[in-house]
N, CA, C and O atoms as a GROMACS GRO file, in nm:
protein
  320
    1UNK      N    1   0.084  -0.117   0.000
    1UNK     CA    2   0.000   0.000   0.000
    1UNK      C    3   0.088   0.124   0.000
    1UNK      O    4   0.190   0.128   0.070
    2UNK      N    5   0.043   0.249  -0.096
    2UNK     CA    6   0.105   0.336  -0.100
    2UNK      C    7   0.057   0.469   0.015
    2UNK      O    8  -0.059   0.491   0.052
    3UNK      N    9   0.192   0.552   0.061
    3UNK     CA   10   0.152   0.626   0.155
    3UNK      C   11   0.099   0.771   0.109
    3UNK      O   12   0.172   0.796   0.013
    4UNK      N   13   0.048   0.835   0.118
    4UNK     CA   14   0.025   0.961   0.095
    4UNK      C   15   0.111   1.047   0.168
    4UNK      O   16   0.080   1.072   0.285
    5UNK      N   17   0.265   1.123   0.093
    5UNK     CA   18   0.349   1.184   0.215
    5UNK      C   19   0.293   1.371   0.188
    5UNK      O   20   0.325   1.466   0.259
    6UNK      N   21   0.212   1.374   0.076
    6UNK     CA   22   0.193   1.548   0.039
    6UNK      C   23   0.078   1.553  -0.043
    6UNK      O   24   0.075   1.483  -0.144
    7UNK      N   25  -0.006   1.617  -0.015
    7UNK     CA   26  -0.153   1.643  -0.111
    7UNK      C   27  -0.160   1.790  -0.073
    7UNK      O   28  -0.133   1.834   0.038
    8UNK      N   29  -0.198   1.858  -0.175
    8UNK     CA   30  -0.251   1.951  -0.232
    8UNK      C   31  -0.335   2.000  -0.304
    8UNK      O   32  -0.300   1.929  -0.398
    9UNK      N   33  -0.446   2.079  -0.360
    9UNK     CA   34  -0.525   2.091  -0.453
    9UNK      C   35  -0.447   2.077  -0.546
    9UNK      O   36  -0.495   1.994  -0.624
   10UNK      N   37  -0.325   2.125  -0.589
   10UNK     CA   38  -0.281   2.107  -0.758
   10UNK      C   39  -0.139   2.101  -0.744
   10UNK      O   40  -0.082   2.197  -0.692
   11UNK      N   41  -0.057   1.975  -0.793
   11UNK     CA   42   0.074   1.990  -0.769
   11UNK      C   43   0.095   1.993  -0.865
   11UNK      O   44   0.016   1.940  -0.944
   12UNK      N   45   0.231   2.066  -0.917
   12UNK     CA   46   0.276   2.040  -1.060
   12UNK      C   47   0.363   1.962  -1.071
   12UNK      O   48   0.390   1.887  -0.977
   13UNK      N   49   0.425   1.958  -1.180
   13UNK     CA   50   0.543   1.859  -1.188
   13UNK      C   51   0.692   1.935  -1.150
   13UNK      O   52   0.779   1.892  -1.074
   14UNK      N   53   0.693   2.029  -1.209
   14UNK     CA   54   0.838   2.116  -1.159
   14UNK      C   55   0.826   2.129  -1.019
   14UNK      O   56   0.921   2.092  -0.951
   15UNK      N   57   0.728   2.173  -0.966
   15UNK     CA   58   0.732   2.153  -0.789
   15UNK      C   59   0.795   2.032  -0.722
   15UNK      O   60   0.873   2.032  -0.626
   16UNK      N   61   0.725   1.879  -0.822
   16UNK     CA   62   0.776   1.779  -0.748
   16UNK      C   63   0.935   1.775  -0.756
   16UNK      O   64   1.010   1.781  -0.659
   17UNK      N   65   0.970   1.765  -0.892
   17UNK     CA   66   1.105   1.748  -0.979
   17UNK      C   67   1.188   1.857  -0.832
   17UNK      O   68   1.303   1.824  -0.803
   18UNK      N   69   1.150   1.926  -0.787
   18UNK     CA   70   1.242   2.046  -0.757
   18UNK      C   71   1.284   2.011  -0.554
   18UNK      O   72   1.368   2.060  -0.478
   19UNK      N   73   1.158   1.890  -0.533
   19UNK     CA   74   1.177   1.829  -0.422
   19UNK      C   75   1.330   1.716  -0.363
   19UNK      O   76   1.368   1.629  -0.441
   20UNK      N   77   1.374   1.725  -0.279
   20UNK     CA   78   1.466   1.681  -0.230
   20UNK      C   79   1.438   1.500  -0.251
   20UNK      O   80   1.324   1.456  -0.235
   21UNK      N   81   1.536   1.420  -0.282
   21UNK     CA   82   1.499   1.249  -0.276
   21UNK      C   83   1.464   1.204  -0.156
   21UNK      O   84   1.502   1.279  -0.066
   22UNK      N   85   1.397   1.097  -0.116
   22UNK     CA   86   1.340   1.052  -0.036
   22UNK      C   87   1.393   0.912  -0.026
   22UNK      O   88   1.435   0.847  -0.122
   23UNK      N   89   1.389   0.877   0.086
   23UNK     CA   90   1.386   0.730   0.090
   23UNK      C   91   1.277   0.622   0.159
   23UNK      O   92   1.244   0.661   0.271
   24UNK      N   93   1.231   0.530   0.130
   24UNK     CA   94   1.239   0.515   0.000
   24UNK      C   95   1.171   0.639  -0.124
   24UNK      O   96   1.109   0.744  -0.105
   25UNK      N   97   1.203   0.588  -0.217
   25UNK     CA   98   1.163   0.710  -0.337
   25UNK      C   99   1.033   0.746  -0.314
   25UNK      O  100   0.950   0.700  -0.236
   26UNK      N  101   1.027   0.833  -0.392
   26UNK     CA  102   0.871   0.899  -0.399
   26UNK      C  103   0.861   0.933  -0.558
   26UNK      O  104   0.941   0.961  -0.647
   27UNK      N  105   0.691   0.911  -0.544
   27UNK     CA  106   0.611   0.918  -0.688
   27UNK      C  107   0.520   1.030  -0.655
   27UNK      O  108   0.459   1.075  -0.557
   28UNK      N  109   0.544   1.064  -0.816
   28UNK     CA  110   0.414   1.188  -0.874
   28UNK      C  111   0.328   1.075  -0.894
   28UNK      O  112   0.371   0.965  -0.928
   29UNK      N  113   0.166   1.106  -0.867
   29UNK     CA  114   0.101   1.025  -0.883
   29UNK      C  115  -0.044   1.119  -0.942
   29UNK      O  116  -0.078   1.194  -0.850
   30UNK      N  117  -0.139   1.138  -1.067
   30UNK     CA  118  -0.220   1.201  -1.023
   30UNK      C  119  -0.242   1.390  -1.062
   30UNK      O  120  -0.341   1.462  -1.076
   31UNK      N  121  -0.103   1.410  -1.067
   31UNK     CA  122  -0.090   1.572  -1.083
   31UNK      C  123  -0.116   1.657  -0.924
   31UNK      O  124  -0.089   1.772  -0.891
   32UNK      N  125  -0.152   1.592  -0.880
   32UNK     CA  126  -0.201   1.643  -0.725
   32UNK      C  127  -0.166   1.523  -0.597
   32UNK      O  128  -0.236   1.537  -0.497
   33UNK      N  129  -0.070   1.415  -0.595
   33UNK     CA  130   0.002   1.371  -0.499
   33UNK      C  131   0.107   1.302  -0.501
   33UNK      O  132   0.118   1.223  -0.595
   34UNK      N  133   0.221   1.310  -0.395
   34UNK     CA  134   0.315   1.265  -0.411
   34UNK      C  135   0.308   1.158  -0.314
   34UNK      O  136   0.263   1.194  -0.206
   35UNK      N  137   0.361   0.955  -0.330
   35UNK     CA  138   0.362   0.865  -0.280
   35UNK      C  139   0.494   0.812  -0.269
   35UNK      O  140   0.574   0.806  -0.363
   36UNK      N  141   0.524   0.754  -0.090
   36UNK     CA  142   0.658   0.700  -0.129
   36UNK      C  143   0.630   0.567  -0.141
   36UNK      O  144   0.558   0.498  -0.068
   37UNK      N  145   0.696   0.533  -0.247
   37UNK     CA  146   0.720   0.353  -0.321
   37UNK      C  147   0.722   0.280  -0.162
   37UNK      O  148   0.792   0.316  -0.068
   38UNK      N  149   0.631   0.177  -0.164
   38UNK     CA  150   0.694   0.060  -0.092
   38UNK      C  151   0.790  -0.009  -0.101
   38UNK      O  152   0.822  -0.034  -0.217
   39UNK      N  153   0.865  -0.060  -0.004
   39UNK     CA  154   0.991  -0.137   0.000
   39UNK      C  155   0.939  -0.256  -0.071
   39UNK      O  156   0.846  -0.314  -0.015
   40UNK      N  157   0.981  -0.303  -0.180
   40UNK     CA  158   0.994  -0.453  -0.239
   40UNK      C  159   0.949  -0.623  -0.184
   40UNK      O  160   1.044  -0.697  -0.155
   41UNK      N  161   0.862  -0.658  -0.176
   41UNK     CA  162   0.862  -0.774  -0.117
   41UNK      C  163   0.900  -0.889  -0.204
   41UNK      O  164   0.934  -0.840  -0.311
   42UNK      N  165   0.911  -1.031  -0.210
   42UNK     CA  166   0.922  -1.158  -0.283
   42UNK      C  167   0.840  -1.136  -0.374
   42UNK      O  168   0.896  -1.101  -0.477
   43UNK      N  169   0.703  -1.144  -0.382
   43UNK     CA  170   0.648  -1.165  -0.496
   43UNK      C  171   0.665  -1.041  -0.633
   43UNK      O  172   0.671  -1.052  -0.755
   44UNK      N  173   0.667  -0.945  -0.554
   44UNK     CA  174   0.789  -0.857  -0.652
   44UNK      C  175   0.891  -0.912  -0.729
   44UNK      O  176   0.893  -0.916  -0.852
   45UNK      N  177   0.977  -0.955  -0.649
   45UNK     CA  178   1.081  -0.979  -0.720
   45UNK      C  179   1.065  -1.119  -0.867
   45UNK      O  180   1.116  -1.154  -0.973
   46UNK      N  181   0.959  -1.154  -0.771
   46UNK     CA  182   0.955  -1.327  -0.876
   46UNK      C  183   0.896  -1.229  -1.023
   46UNK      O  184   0.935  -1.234  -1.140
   47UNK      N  185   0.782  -1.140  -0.955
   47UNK     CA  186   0.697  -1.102  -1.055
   47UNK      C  187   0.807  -1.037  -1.158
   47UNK      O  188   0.787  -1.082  -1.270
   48UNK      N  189   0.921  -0.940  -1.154
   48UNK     CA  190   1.044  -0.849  -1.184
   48UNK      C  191   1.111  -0.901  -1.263
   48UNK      O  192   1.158  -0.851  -1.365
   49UNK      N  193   1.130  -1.090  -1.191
   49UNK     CA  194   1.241  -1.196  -1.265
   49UNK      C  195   1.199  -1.236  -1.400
   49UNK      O  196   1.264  -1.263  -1.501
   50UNK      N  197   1.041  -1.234  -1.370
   50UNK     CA  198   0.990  -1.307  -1.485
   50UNK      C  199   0.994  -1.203  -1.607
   50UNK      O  200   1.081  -1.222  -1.692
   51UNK      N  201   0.942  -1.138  -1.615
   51UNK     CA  202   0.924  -1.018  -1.695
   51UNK      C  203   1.071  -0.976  -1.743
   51UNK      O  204   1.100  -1.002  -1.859
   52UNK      N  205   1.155  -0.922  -1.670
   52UNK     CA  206   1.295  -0.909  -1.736
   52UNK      C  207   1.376  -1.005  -1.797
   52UNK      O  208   1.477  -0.975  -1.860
   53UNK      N  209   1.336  -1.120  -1.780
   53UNK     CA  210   1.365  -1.274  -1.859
   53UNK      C  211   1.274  -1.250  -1.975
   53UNK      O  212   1.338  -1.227  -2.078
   54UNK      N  213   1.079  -1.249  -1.995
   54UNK     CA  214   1.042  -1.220  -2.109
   54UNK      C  215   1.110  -1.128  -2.189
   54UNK      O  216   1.190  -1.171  -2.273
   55UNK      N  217   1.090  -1.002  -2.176
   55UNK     CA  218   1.120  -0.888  -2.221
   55UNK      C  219   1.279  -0.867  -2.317
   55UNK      O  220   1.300  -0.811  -2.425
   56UNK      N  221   1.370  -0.941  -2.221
   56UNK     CA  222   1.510  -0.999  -2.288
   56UNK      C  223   1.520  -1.092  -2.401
   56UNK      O  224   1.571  -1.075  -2.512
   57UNK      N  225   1.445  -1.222  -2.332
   57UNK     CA  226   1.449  -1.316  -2.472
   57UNK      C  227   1.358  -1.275  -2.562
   57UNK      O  228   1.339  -1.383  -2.618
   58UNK      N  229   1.290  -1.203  -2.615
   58UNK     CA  230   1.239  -1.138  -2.720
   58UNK      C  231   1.318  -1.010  -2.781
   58UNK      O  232   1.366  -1.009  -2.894
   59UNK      N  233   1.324  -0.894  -2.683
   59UNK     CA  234   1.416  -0.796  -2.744
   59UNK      C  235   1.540  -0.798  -2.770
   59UNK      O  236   1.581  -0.733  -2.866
   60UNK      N  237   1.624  -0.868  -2.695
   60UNK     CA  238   1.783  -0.856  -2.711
   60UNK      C  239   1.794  -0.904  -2.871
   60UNK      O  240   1.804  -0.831  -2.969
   61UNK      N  241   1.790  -1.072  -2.867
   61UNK     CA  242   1.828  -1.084  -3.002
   61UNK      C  243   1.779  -0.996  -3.141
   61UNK      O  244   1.833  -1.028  -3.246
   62UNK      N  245   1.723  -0.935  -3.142
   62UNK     CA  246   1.622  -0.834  -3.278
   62UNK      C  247   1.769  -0.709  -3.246
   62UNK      O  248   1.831  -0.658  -3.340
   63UNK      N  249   1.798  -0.682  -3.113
   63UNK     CA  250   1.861  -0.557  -3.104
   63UNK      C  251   1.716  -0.467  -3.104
   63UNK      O  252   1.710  -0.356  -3.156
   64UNK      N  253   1.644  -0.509  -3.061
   64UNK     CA  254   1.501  -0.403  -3.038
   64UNK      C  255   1.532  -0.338  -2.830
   64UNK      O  256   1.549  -0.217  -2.819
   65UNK      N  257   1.533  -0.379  -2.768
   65UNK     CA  258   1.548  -0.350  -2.644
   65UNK      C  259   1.600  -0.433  -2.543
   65UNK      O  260   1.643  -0.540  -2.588
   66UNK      N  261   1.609  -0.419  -2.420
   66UNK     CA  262   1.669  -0.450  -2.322
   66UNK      C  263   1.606  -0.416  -2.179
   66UNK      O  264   1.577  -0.299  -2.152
   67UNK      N  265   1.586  -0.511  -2.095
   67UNK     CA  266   1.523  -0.449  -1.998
   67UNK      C  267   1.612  -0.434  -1.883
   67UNK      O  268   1.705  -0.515  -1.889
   68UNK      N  269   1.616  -0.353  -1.774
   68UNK     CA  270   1.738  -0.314  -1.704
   68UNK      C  271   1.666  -0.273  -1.571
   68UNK      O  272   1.616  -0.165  -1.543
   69UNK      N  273   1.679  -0.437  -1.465
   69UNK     CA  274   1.625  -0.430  -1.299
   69UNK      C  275   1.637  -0.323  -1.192
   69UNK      O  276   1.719  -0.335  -1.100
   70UNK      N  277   1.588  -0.258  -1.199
   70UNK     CA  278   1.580  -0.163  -1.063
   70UNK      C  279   1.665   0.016  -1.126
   70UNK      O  280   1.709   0.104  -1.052
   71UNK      N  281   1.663   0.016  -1.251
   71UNK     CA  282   1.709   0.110  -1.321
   71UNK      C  283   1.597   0.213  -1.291
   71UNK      O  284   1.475   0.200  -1.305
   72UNK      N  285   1.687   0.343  -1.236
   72UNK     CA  286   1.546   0.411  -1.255
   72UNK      C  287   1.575   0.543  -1.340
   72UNK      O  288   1.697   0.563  -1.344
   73UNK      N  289   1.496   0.646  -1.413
   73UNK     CA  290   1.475   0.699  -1.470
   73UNK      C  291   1.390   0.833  -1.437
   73UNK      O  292   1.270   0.821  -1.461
   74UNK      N  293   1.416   0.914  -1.404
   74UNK     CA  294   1.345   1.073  -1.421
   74UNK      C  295   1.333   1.156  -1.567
   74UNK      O  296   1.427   1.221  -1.612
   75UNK      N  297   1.189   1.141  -1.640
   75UNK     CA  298   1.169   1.220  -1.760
   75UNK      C  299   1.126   1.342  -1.687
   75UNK      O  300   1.099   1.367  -1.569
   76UNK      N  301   1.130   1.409  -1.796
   76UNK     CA  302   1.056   1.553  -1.834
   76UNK      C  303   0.999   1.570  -1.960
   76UNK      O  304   1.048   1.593  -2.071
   77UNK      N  305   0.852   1.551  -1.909
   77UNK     CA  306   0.739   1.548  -2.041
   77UNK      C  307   0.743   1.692  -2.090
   77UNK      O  308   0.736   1.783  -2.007
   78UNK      N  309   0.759   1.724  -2.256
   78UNK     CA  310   0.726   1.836  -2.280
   78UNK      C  311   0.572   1.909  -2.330
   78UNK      O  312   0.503   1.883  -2.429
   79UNK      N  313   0.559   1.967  -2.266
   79UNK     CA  314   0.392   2.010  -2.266
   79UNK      C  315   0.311   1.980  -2.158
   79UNK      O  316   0.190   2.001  -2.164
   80UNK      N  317   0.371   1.925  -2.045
   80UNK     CA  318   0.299   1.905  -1.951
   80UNK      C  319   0.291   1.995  -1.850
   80UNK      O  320   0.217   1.974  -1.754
   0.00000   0.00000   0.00000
């Protein structure tokens, strides 16, 4: 279950982006709340194993993609 650590009528995204890291991490969720990630349990991980095993033996050989465990990533949507 996710926690609710900040609600507001309207959060933006540069507000969040501009927030200090958390541990564990925290999610934009919504446009209006920020959640920190739960810590990982087993069935996570089985669920994680499986999927990055699919995702590999299909993409790698094509040279189409690669999937990469616990990699994380911060975009910036333009127009949002």
């Amino acid at each position: 279950m996710l926690s609710s650590i900040k609600s507001q009528s309207k959060l933006f995204l540069e507000d969040f982006l501009q927030l200090l890291e958390t541990k564990p991490a925290s999610e934009y969720i919504a446009g209006s709340k920020i959640y920190q990630k739960p810590m990982p349990q087993g069935k996570h991980s089985i669920i994680q194993g499986s999927l990055l095993t699919a995702i590999n033996q299909i993409g790698q050989p094509q040279q189409l993609l690669c999937a990469f465990p616990e990699f994380r990533l911060t975009t910036r949507w333009m127009g949002v």
